[in-house]
C-alpha positions in Angstrom: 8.8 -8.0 74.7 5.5 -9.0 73.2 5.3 -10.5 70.0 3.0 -9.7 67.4 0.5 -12.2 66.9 0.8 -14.1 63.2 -1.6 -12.9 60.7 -3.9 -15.4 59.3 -2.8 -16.5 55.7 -4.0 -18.9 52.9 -1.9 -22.0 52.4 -0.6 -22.7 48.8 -3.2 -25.2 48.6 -6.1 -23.2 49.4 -4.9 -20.5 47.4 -4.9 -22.8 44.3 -8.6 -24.1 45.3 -9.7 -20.8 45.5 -7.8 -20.1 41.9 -10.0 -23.3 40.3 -13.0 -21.9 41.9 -12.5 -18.4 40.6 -11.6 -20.7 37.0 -15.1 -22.5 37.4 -17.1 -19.4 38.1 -15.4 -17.3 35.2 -16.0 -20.5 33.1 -20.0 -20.2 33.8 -20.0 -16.4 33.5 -18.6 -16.1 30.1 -21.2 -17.8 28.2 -23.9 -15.4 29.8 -21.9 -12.1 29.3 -21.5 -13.5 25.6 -25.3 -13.9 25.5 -25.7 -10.2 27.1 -23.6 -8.7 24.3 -25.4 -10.6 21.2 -28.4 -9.7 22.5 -27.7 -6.2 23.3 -26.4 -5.8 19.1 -28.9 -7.9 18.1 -31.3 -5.0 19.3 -29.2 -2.4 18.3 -29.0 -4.0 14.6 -33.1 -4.5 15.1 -32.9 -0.7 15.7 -31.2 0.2 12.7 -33.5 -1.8 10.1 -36.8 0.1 12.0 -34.8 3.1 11.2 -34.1 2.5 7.8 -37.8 1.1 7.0 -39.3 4.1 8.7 -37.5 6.2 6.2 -38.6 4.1 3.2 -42.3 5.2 4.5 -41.1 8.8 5.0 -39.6 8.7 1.3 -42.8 6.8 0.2 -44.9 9.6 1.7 -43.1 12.0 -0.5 -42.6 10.7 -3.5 -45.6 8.6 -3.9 -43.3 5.4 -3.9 -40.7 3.8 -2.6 -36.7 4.8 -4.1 -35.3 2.6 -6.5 -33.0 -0.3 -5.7 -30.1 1.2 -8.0 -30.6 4.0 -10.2 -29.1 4.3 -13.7 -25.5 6.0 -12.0 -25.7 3.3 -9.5 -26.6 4.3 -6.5 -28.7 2.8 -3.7 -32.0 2.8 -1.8 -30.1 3.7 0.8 -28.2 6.8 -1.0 -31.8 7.7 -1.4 -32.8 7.5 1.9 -30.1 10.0 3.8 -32.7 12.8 4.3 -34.8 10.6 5.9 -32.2 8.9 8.5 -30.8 12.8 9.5 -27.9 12.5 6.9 -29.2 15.0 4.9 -25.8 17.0 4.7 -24.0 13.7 3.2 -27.0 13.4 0.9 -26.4 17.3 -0.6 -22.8 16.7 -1.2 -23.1 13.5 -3.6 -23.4 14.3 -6.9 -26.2 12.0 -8.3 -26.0 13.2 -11.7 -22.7 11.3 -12.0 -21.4 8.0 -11.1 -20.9 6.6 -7.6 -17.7 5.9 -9.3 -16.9 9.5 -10.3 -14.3 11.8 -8.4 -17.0 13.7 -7.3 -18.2 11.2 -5.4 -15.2 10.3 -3.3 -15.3 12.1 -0.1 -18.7 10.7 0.3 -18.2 6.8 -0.6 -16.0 6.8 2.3 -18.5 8.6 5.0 -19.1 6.0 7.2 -23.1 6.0 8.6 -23.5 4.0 11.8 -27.4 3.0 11.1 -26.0 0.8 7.9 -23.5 -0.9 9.9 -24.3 -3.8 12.3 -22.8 -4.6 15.4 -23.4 -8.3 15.3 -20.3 -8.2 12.2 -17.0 -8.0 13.6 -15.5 -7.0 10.4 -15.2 -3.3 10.5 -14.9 -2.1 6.7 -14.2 -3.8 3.6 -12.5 -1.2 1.7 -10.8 2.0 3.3 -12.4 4.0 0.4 -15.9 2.8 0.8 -18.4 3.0 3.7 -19.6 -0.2 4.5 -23.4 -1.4 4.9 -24.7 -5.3 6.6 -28.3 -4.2 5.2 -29.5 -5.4 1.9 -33.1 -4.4 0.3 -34.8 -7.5 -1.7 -34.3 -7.5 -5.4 -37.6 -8.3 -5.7 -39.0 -5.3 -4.6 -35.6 -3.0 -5.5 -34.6 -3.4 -8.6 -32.8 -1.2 -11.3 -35.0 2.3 -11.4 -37.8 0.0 -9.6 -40.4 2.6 -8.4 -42.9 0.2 -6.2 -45.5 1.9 -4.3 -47.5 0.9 -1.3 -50.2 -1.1 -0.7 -50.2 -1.6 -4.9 -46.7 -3.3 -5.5 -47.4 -5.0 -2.3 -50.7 -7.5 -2.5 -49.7 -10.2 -0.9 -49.2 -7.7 1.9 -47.1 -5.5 3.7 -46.4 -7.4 6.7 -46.0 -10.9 4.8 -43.0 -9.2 2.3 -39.3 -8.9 3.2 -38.1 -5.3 2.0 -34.7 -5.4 3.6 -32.1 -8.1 4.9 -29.0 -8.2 7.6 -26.1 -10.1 6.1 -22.4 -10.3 7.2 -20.0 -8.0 4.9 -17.0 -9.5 2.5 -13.6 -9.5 4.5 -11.8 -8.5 1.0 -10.2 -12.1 1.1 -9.1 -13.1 -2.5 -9.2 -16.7 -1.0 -12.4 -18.8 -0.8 -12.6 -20.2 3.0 -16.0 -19.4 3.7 -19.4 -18.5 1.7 -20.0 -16.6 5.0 -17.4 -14.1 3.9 -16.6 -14.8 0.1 -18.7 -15.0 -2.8 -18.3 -15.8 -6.8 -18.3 -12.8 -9.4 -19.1 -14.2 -13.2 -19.9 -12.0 -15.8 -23.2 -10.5 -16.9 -23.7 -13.2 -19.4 -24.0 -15.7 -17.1 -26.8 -14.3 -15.6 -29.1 -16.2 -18.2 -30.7 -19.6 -16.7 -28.0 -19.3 -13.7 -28.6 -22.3 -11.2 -29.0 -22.3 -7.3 -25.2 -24.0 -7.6 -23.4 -22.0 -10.0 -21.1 -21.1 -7.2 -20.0 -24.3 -5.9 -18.1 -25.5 -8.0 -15.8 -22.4 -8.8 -15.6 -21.8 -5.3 -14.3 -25.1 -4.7 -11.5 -24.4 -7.3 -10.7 -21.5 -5.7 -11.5 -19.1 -9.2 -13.8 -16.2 -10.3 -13.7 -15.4 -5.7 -14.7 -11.8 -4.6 -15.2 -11.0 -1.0 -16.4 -7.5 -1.5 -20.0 -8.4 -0.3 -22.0 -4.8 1.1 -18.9 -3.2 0.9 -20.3 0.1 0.1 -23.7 1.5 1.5 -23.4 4.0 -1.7 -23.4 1.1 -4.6 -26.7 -0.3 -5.1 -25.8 -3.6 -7.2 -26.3 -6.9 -6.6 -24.8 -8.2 -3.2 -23.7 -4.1 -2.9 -27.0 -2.8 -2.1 -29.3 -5.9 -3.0 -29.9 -9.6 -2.5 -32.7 -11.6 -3.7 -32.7 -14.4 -1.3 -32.6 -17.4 -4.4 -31.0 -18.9 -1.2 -32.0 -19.5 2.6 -30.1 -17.8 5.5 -26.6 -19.5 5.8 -26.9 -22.1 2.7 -23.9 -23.7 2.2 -23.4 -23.1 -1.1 -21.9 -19.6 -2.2 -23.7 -16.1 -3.3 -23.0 -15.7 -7.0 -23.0 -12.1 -8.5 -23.4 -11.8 -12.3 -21.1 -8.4 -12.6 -23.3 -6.4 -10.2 -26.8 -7.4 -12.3 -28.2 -10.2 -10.4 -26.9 -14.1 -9.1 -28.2 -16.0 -6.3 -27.5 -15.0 -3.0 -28.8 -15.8 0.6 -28.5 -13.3 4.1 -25.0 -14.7 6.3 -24.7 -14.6 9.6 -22.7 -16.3 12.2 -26.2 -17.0 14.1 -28.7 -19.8 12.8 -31.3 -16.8 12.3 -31.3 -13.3 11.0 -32.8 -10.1 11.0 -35.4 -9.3 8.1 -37.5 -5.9 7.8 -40.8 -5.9 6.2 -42.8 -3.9 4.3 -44.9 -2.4 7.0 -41.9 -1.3 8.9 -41.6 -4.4 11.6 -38.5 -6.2 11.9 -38.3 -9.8 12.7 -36.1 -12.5 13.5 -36.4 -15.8 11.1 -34.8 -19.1 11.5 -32.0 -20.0 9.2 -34.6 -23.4 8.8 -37.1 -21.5 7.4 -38.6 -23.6 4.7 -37.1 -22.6 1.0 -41.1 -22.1 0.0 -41.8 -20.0 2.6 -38.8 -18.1 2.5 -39.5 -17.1 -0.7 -43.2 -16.9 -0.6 -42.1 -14.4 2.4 -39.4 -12.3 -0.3 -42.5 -11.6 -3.3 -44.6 -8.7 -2.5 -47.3 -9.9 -5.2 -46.8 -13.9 -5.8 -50.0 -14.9 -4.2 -48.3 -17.3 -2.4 -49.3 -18.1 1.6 -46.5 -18.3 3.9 -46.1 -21.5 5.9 -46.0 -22.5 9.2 -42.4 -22.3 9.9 -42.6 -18.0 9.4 
């Protein structure tokens, strides 16, 4: 009778070095895959702002400027912009002769565009009625029926003016936890000598708190479709909206940078410690002012 010889096998010992090992390794290959992935959607967000500023020069080519940052039935610059990013079919169904808040307009609010959304914001949608957008244009430049044209609105230069913005969206959170998520709605009349801080303090008391921040690619009002960067990127204190006319906002993002377009079509990355004076200098096309060395 022969016996079989014994298979080799790992003691319980080895098999739990071999377990800490594995433990180490996944340890140091997390961090790298997690720096893969950002990467990756930071270039896929970067491809979506070329996008949409190509389209503003497409528009600009056939109009003779550039579309305005909300028109009188409140719809956006980027509304305006669907022939020019191949969403001509959504663009043919709104009614722009009514209301983004009319009936008319329902089936479309909802349309959800991929080039407006950013894959660096984990939060899907705001609202299940709306189709969402993490790209703001500069209130500077896109106003209310604003009509600027280029090179004349833009003397300080194309490629030294921002013209469009990456922020994080609202979660719809009637709480105040974070300025990277919620914001402070006042009324129109407080839009008169509004400071840098209006926000802080109602956000600390928890009152007047919207999270509803780019929830709707259609709206073009103030923190819908705008910003105007009164702020630098992630400042601690809160966006303030003045019921959808103006406030003081900055761009949010869970990175200490984001993604700004220009008025030339480039897209860059800026530091969220970017000077205050060269951040704006950087958002007015026709200021006069020279950027600093920090851009």
């Amino acid at each position: 009778m022969h016996l079989r010889p014994r298979r080799p096998a790992f003691s319980l010992f080895q098999l739990l070095v071999l377990l800490a090992i594995l433990l180490v390794l996944l340890g140091l290959l997390l961090p790298a895959v997690q720096k893969v992935r950002e990467a990756a959607a930071r270039m896929q967000s970067s491809n979506n702002m070329k996008q949409i500023c190509l389209a503003m020069h497409n528009y600009h080519d056939t109009n003779g400027k550039l579309p305005p940052g909300v028109d009188d039935n409140n719809f956006s610059a980027s509304a305006h912009l669907l022939p020019f990013i191949e969403q001509d079919n959504v663009f043919r169904m709104i009614d722009f002769k009514k209301s983004i808040d009319d009936k008319a307009n329902e089936g479309m609010r909802a349309v959800r565009i991929k080039i407006f959304m950013s894959p660096l914001d984990e939060v899907p949608q705001v609202k299940a009625e709306y189709g969402p957008t993490n790209y703001l244009y500069n209130h500077l430049v896109y106003y209310h029926n604003s009509a600027a044209r280029i090179p004349a609105t833009f003397t300080d230069g194309t490629s030294n003016t921002i013209v469009l913005g990456e922020t994080l969206k609202g979660d719809n959170s009637p709480k105040a936890v974070t300025v990277v998520r919620q914001h402070v709605l006042l009324g129109k009349d407080a839009l008169k000598g509004l400071a840098d801080d209006a926000g802080v303090k109602p956000f600390k008391d928890n009152k007047n708190i919207a999270a509803d921040r780019a929830s709707s690619w259609m709206d073009g009002r103030f923190l819908q479709g705008t910003f105007n960067g009164r702020l630098t990127i992630n400042d601690e204190r809160p966006d303030v909206s003045c019921a959808g006319e103006g406030g003081v906002s900055a761009l949010r993002s869970h990175l200490p940078m984001a993604l700004v377009g220009m008025a030339d079509g480039s897209v860059r990355t800026v530091s969220a410690s970017i000077s205050h004076k060269t951040w704006m200098a950087a958002m007015t096309p026709n200021g006069g002012e020279v950027l600093g060395p920090d851009w």
